[in-house]
LUMGURO-247021 format. One record per residue (C-alpha): residue in three letters; residue number from 1; x, y, z. Coordinates in pm, 1 decimal. Example, Ala and Ser with C-alpha at 12.3 -4.5 7.8 and 13.67 -1.06 7.14 Angstrom:
REM LUMGURO-247021
+------+------+----------+----------+----------+
| resn | resi |        x |        y |        z |
+------+------+----------+----------+----------+
|  ALA |    1 |   1230.0 |   -450.0 |    780.0 |
|  SER |    2 |   1367.0 |   -106.0 |    714.0 |
+------+------+----------+----------+----------+
This chain:
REM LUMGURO-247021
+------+------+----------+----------+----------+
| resn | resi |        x |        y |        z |
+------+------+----------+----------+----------+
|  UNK |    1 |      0.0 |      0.0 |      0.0 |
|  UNK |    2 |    272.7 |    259.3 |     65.3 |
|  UNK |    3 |    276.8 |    209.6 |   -355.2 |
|  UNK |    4 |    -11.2 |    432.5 |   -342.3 |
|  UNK |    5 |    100.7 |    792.5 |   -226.7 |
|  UNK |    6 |    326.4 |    726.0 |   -510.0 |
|  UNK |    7 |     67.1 |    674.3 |   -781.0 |
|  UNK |    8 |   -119.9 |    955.7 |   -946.2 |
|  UNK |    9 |   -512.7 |   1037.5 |   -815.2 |
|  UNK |   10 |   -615.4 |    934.5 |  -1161.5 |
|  UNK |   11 |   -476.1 |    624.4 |  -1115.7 |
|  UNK |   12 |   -576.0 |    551.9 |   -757.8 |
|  UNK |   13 |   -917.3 |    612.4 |   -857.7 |
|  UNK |   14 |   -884.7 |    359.0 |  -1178.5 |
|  UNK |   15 |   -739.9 |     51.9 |   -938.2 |
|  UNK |   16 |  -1013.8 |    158.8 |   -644.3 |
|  UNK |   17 |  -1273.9 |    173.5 |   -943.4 |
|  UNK |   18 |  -1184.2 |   -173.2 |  -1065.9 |
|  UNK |   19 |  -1176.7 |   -342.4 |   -732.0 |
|  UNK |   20 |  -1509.3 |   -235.9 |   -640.5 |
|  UNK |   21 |  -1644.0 |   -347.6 |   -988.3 |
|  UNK |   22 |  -1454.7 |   -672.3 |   -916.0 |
|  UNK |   23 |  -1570.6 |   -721.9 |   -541.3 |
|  UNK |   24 |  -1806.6 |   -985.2 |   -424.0 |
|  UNK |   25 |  -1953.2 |  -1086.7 |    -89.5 |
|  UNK |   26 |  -1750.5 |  -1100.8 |    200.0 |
|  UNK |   27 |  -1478.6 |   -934.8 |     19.0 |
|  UNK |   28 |  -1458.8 |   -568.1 |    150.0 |
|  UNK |   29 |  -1213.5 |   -691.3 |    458.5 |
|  UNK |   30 |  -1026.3 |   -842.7 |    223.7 |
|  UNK |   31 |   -916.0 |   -428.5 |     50.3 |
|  UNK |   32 |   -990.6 |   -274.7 |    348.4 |
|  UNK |   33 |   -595.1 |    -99.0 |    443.6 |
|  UNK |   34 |   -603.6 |    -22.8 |     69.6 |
|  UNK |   35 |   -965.8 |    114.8 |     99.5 |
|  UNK |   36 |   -931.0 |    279.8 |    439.9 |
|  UNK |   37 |   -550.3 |    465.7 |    317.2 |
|  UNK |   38 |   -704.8 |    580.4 |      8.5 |
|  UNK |   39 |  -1039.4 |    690.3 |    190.1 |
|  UNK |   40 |   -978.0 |    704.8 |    545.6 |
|  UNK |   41 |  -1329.2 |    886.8 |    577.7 |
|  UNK |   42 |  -1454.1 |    517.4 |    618.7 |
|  UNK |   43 |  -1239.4 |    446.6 |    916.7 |
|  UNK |   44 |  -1482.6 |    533.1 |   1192.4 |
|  UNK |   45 |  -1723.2 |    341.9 |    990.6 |
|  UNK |   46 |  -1500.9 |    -10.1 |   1085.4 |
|  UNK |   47 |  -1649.5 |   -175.2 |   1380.6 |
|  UNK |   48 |  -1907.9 |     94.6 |   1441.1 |
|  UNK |   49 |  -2225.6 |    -38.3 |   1644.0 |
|  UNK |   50 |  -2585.0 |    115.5 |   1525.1 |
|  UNK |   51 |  -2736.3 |      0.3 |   1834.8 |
|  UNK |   52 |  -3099.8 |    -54.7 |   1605.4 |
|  UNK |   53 |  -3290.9 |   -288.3 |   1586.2 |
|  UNK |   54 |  -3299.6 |   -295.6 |   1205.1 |
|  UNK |   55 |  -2942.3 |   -350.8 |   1193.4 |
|  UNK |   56 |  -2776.6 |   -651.1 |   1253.9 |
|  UNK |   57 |  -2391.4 |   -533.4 |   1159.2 |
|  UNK |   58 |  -2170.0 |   -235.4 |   1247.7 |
|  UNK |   59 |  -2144.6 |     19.0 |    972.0 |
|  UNK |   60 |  -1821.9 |   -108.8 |    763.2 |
|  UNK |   61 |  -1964.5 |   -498.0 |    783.9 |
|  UNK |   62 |  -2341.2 |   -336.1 |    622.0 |
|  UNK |   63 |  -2164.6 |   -142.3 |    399.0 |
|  UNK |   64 |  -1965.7 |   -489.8 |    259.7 |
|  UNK |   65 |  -2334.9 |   -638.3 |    200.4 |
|  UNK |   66 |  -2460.0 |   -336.8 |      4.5 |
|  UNK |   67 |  -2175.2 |   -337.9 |   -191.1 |
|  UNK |   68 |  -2173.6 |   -681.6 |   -332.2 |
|  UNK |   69 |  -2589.4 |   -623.5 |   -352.2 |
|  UNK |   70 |  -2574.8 |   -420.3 |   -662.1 |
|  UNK |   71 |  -2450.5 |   -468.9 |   -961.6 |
|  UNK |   72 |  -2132.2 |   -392.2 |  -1053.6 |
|  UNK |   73 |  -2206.4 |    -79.0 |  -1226.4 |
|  UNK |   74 |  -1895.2 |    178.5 |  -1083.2 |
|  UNK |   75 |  -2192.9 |    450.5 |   -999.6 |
|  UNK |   76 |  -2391.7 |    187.5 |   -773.3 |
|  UNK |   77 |  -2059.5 |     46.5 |   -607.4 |
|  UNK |   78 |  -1957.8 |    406.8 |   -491.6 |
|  UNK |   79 |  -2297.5 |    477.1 |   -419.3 |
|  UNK |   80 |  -2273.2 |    179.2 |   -223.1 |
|  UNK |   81 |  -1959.9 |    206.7 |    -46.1 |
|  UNK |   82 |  -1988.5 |    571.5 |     53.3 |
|  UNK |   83 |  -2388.2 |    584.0 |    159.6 |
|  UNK |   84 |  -2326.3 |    562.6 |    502.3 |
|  UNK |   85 |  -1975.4 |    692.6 |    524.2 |
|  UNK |   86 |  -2167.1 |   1018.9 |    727.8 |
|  UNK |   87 |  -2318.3 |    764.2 |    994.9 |
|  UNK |   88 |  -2052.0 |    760.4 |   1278.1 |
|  UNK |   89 |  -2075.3 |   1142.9 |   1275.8 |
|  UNK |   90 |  -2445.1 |   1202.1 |   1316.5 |
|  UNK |   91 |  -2505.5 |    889.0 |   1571.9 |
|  UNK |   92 |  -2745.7 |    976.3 |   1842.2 |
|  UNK |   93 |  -2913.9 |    732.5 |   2134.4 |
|  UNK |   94 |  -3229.9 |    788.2 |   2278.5 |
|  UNK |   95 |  -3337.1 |    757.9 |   2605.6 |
|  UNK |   96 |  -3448.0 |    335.8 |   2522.4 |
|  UNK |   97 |  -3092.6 |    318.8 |   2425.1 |
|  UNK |   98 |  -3162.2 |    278.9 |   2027.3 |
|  UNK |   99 |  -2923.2 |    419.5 |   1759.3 |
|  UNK |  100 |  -3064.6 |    693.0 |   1537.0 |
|  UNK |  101 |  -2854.7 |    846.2 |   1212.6 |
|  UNK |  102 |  -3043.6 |   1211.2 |   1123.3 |
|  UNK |  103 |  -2901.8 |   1353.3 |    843.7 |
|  UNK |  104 |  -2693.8 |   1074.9 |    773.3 |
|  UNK |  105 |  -2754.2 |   1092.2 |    373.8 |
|  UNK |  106 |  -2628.9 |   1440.8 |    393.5 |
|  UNK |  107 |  -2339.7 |   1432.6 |    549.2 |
|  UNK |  108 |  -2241.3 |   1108.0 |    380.6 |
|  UNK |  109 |  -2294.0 |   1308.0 |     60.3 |
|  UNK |  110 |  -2066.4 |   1575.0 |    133.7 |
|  UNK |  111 |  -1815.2 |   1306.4 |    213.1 |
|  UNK |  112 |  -1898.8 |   1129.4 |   -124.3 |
|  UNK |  113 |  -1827.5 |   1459.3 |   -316.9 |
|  UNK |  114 |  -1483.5 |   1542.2 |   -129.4 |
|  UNK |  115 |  -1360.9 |   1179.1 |   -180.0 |
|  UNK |  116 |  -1438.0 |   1135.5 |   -522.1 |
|  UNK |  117 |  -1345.5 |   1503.0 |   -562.5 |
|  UNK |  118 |   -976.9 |   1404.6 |   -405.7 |
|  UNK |  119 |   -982.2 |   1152.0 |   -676.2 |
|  UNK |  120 |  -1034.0 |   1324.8 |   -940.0 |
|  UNK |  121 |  -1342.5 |   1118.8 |  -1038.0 |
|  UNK |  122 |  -1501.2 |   1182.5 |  -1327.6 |
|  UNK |  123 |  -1746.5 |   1447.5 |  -1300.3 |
|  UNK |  124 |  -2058.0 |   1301.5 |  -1388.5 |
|  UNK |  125 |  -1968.2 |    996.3 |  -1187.5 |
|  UNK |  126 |  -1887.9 |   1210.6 |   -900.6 |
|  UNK |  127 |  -2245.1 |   1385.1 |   -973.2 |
|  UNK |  128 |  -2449.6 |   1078.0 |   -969.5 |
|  UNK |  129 |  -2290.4 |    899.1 |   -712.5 |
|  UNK |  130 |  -2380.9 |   1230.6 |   -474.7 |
|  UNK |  131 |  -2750.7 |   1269.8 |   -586.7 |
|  UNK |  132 |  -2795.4 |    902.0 |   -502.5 |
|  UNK |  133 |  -2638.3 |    902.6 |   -140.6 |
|  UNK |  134 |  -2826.0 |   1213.9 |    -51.7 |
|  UNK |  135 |  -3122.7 |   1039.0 |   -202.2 |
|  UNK |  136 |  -3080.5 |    701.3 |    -92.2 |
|  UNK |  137 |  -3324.6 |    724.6 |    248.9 |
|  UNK |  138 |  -3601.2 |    895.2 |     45.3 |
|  UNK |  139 |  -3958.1 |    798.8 |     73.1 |
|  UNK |  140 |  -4016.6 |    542.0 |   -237.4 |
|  UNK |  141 |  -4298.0 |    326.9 |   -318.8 |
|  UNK |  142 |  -4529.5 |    161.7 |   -597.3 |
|  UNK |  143 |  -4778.1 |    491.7 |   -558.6 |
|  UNK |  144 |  -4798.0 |    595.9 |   -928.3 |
|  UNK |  145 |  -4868.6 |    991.0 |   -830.6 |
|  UNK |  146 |  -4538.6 |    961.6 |   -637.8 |
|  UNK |  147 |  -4317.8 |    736.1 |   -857.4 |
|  UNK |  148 |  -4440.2 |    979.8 |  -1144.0 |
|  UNK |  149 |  -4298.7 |   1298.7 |   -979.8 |
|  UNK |  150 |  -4029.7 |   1138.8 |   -883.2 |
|  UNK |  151 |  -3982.6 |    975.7 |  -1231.3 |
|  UNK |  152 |  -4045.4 |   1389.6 |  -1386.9 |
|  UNK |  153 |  -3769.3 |   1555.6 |  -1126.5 |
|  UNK |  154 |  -3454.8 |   1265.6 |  -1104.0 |
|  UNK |  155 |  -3473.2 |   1084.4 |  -1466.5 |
|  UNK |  156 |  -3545.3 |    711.2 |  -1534.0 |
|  UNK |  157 |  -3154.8 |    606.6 |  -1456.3 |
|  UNK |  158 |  -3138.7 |    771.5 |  -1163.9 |
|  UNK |  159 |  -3458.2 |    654.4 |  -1015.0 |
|  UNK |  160 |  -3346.8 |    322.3 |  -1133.7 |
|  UNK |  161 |  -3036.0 |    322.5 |   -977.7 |
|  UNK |  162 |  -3171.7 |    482.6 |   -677.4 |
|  UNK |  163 |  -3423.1 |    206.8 |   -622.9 |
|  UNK |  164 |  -3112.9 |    -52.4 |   -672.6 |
|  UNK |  165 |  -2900.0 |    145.9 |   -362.7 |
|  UNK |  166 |  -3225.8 |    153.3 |   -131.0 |
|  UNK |  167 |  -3289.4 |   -229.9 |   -238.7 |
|  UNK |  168 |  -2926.2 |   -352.2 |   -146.8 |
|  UNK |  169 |  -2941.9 |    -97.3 |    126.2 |
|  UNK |  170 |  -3226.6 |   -302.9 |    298.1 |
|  UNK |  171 |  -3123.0 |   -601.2 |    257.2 |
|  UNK |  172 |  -2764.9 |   -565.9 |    374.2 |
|  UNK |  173 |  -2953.9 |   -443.6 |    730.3 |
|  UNK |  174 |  -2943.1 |   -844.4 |    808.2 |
|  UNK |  175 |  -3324.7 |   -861.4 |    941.4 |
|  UNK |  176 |  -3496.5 |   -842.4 |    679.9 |
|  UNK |  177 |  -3614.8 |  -1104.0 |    438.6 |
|  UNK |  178 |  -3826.0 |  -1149.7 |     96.9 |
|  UNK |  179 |  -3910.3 |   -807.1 |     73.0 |
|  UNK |  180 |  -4081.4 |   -768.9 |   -253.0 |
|  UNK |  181 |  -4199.0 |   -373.5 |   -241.4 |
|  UNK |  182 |  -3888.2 |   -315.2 |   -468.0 |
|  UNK |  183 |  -4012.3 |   -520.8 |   -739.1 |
|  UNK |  184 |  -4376.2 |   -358.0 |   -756.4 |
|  UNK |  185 |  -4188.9 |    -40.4 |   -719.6 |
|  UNK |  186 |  -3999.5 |   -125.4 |  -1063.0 |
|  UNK |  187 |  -4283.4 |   -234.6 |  -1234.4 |
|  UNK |  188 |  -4490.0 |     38.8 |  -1169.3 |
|  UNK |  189 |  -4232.3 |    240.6 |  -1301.8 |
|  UNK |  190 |  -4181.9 |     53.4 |  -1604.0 |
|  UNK |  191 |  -4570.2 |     85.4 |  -1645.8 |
|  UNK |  192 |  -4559.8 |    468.1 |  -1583.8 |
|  UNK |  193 |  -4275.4 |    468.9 |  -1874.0 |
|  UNK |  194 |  -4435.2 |    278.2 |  -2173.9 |
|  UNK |  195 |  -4781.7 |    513.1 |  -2093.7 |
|  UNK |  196 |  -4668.3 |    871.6 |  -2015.1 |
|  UNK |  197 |  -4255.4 |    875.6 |  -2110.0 |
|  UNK |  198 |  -4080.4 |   1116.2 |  -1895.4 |
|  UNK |  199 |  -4329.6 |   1439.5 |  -1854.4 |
|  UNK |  200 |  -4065.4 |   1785.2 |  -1800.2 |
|  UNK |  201 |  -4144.7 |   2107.1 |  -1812.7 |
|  UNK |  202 |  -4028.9 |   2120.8 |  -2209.6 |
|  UNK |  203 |  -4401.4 |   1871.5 |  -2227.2 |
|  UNK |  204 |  -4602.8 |   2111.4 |  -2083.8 |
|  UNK |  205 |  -4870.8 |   2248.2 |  -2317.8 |
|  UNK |  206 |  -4787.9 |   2591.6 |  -2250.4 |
|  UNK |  207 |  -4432.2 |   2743.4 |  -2261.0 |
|  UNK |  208 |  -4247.9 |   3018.3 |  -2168.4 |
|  UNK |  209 |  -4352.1 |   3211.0 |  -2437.4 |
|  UNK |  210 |  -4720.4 |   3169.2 |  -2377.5 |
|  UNK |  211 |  -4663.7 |   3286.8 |  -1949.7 |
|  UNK |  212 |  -4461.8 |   3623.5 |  -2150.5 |
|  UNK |  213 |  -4798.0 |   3676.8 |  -2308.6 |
|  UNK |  214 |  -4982.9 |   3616.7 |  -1994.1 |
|  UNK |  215 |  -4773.8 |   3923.5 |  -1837.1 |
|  UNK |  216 |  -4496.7 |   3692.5 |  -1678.6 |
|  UNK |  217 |  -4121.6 |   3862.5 |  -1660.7 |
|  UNK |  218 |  -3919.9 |   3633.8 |  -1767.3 |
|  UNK |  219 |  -3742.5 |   3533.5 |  -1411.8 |
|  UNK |  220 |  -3764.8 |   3295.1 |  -1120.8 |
|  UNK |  221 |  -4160.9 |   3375.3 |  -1110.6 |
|  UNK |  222 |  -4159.3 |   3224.7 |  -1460.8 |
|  UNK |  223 |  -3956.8 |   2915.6 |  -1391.1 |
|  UNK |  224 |  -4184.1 |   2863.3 |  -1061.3 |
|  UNK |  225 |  -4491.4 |   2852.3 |  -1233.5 |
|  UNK |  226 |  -4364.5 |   2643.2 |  -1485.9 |
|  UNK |  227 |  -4274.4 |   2443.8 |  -1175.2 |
|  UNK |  228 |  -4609.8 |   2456.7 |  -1025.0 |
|  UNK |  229 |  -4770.2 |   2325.1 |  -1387.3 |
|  UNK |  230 |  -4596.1 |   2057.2 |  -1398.5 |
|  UNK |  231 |  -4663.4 |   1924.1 |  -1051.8 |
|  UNK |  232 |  -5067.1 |   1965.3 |  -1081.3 |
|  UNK |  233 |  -5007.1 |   1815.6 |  -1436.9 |
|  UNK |  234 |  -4842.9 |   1467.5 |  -1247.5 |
|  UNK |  235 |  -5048.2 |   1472.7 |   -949.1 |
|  UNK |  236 |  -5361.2 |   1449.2 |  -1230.2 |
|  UNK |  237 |  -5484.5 |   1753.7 |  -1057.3 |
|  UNK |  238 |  -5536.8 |   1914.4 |  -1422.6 |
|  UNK |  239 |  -5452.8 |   1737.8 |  -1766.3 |
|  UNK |  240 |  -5171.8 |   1868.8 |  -1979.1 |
|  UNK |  241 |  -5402.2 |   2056.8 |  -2233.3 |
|  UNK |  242 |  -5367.3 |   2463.4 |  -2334.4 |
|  UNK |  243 |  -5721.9 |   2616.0 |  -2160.7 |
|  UNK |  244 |  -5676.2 |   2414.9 |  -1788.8 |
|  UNK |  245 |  -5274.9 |   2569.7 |  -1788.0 |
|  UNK |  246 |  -5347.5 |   2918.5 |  -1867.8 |
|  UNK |  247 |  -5592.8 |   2987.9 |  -1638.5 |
|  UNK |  248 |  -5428.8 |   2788.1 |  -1399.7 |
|  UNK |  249 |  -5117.6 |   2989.7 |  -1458.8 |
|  UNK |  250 |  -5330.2 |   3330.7 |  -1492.5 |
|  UNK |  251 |  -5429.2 |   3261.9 |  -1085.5 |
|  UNK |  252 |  -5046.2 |   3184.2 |  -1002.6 |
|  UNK |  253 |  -4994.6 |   3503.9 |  -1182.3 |
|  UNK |  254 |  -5274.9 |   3696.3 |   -957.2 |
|  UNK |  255 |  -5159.6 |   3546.7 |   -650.4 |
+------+------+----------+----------+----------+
């Protein structure tokens, strides 16, 4: 390992890259002084107790788990390996004694971003590997209002992957079994993609040009309203057609 400090970033983020790609269950002790040198953010995670009852194994051991739980696409595996890099940090007990991690996704984030950062990760990897960790406790299920917002605001890859890290996330926890929300989660979305596609603000059947006539500057009021739209457009609150829109948007406008 002292190898390393000699190698460039570039280069130490190519060999990490590949063993994580390569890595399969039960093999994260195997790296970890080459893992914990390169990243010694991860350190506090070895050995450290979550003192929950919907966690069987310290931090480092759950993080192993997820690891080897997703495929071995190099977004999901740092996604995976740095989700809960944040958790040692924002540990709290309450007064029964239990473990609790608020803001966890955060601050493991923010880690994610420096470390891959220090690497000089690719950019877009960086990017995605950051929206997923500060994404990854989010409130996902097989509701098509939600799944379709959330399908409108993160993309279909993202969500994709981002169901994948919350999948392997609960079952690395170690006490759970057969849980089969995931799987109606997915094919709800693949339903919600074959009938609607990916509904943005671009799909709306009013523009920007068409709020300029209405009397909006163009502006953050502009984008908001645009913003607004969309959302009553995939809640089903109104149906993307010209007349509903504008006089929607002409009482946003009056507000």
């Amino acid at each position: 390992t002292p190898l390393l400090e000699n190698l460039a970033k570039e280069r130490v983020f190519s060999e990490i890259n590949q063993i994580l790609c390569l890595m399969e269950q039960d093999e994260l002790q195997t790296y970890q002084s080459i893992l914990l040198q390169v990243i010694p953010e991860l350190t506090p995670c070895v050995g450290f107790l979550q003192h929950n009852p919907h966690h069987k194994y310290d931090v480092f051991t759950h993080t192993g788990f997820v690891l080897t739980a997703v495929e071995n696409d190099p977004v999901l595996r740092w996604a995976a390996l740095l989700h809960d890099a944040g958790k040692p940090q924002t540990f709290t007990q309450d007064e029964k004694g239990i473990g609790h991690f608020y803001g966890h996704a955060k601050e493991s984030a923010g880690i994610a971003n420096e470390v891959l950062r220090r690497l000089k990760a690719p950019n877009d990897l960086r990017e995605q590997v950051v929206f997923l960790i500060e994404h990854h406790v989010d409130s996902l299920s097989a509701d098509k209002d939600l799944l379709r917002k959330k399908l409108s605001k993160y993309g279909a890859d993202n969500l994709r992957k981002l169901i994948a890290l919350q999948r392997a996330d609960q079952t690395g926890k170690g006490t759970v079994t057969n849980d089969r929300s995931f799987e109606k989660t997915l094919q709800v979305l693949e339903q919600l993609e074959k009938a609607e596609g990916r509904l943005q603000i671009r799909d709306l059947a009013i523009d920007g040009h068409d709020l300029k006539a209405l009397g909006f500057e163009p502006g953050p009021a502009l984008g908001d309203c645009q913003k607004q739209l969309l959302e009553l457009v995939l809640s089903g609150e109104l149906p993307n057609e010209t007349e509903p829109l504008t006089q929607k948007a002409i009482e946003i406008r009056n507000q």
